[in-house]
N, C-alpha and C positions, 0 to 999 in steps of 0.2 A: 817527145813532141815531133821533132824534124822525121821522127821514123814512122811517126803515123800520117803526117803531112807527104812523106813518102808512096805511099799503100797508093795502087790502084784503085779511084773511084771515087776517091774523098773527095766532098764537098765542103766541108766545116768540120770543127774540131770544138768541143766546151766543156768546161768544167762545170762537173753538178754534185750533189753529195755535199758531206760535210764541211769539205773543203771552202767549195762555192759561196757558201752558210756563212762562213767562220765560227762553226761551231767544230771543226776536226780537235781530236786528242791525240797521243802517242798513238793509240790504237786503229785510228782511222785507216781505213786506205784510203786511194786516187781515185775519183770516179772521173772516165772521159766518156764523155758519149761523140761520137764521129757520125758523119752526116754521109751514106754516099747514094751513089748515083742508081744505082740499082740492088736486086734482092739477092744477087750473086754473089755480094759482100758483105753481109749480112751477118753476122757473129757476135761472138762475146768471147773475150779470153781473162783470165785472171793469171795472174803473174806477177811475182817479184823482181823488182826495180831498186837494187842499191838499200838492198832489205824495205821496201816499202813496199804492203800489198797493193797493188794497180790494178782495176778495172776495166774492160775496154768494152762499151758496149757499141754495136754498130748497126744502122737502122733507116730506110730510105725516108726520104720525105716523106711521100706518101703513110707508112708507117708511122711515123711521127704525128700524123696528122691525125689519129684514130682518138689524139686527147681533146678532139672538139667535136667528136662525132659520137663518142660511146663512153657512156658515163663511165663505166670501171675504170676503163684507160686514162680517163679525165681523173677521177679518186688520187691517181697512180702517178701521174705524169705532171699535170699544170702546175705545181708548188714549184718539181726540177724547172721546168723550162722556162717559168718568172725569175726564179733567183740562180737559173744557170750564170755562168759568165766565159762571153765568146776568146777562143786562145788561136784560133784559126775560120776567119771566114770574109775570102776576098769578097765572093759576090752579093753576102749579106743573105744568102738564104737563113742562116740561124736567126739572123737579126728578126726577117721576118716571122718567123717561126715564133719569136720569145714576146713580138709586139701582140701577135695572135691570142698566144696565151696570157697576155697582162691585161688585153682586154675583154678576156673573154668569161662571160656569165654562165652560171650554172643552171638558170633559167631555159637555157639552148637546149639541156639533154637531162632537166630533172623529170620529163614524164616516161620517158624509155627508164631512167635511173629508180621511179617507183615501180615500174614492170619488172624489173631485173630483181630489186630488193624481194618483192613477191616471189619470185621464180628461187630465186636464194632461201627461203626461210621455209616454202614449202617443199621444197627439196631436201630438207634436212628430217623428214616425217621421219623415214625410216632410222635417221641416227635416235631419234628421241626414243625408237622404239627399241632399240639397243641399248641406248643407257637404262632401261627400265628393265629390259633383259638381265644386264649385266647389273645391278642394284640389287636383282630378285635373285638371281644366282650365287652374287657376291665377287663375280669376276672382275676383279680390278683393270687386266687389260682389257676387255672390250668396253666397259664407259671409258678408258681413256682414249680410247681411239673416237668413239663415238664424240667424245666432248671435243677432240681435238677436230674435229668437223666441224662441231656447233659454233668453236670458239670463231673460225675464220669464216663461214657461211653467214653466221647473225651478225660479226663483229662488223661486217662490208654492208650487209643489210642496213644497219643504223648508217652505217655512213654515207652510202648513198641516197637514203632515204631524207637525211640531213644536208646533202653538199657537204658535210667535211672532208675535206682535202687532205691530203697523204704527205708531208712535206719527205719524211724519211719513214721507212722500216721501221724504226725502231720505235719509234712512237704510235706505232698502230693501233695497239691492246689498251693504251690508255686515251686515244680518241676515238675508238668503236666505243668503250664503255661511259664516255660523255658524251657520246655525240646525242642522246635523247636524252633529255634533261627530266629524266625518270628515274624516283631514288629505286623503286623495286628494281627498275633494268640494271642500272650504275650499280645494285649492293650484288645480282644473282651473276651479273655480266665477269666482274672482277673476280669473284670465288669461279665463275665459271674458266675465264680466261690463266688462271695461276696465281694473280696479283696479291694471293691470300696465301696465309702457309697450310689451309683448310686441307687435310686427307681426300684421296680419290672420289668416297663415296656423297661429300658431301660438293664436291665437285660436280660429281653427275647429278646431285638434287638442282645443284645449282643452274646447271645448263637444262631440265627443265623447266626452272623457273623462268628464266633469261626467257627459251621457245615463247612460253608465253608472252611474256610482258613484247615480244617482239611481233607475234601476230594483231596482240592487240594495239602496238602502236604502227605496223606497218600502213602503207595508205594501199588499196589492192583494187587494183583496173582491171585487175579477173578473178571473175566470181567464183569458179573454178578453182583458183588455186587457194584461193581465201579459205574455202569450205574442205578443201584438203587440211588444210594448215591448221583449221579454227577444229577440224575433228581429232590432228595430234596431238592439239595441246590439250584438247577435252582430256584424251587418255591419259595423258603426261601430270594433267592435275587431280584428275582420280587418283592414280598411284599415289600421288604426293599426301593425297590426304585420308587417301585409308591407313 
């Protein structure tokens, strides 16, 4: 701590991650996020500490500030900066920072948040057409790379399109696949994402389905990419049922 409060530029110092939570194990690391003054300090380093893996992430204000302006960042970030807890901060910038994020609604950036989800699910056209590739081929590696797009393109899709909030990593795959309160999306979502011991191919069926069930719950402010999205899944459901 005295060696980060040392460092050139620091504004604030806090604790987020599991730690912050009380939810850390044996296995956790340290997450510190550091506040400074400008982009020239800017960094992340990981490193052992007394055998403890430590995180140091480092990020100006302004940066910081991207969690009340742009939804993904918002996904990613408001859960840390509500339940961070300040270890360094004379002048109370974190403090404001954490009041911002504890009042802030998701109403401020869920219509840019349904443009992105759209922009995210039609942009997966071409993996859908790879997992059909690679189904019709039998190529195991290319639907897993393909699914492994689907998984994180639709999985952010639902949760933006939802506001569900990101509190840690690790919980991602099982609140992309609750976040629409859709048994098709939650059964194709889960087999699509791993959470099943389901083989490759049924994998890729899956992440077709998922496509689906995600075009037709997304909410689409361009028509354009709707009609992209609503013609992958067309094909995606052909294959599925010839």
């Amino acid at each position: 701590m005295a060696e980060l409060m040392a460092e050139e530029g620091v504004r604030a110092v806090f604790l987020t991650g599991s730690h912050a939570r009380g939810e850390a194990d044996a296995w956790s690391d340290l997450d510190l996020s550091v506040l400074v003054t400008e982009d020239r300090f800017a960094r992340d380093t990981v490193s052992y500490r007394e055998g403890r893996l430590v995180s140091v992430e480092r990020r100006t204000v302004a940066e910081r500030g991207r969690a009340f302006t742009e939804p993904e960042a918002a996904l990613w970030n408001l859960e840390a900066l509500r339940t961070a807890r300040a270890l360094h901060d004379p002048d109370g910038v974190f403090a404001a920072i954490q009041a911002r994020a504890r009042a802030f609604a998701w109403t401020e950036v869920e219509d840019q948040a349904h443009r992105h989800a759209g922009q995210l699910v039609a942009g997966m056209a071409e993996e859908v057409h790879k997992v059909v590739g690679g189904l019709h081929a039998g190529d195991g590696s290319k639907v897993g790379y393909a699914a492994a797009g689907l998984t994180f393109a639709l999985g952010t899709a639902a949760l933006l399109s939802t506001g569900t909030l990101v509190p840690t990593e690790n919980r991602y795959l099982a609140l992309a696949q609750g976040a629409w309160a859709d048994p098709a999306w939650r059964g194709a979502y889960g087999t699509l994402a791993g959470l099943t011991d389901a083989a490759w191919p049924e994998r890729g069926r899956a992440g077709l389905r998922a496509y689906g069930r995600a075009v037709a719950l997304a909410r689409w402010p361009d028509q354009a990419l709707q009609t992209l999205a609503q013609e992958a899944a067309s094909k995606a459901a052909a294959f599925l049922s010839a």
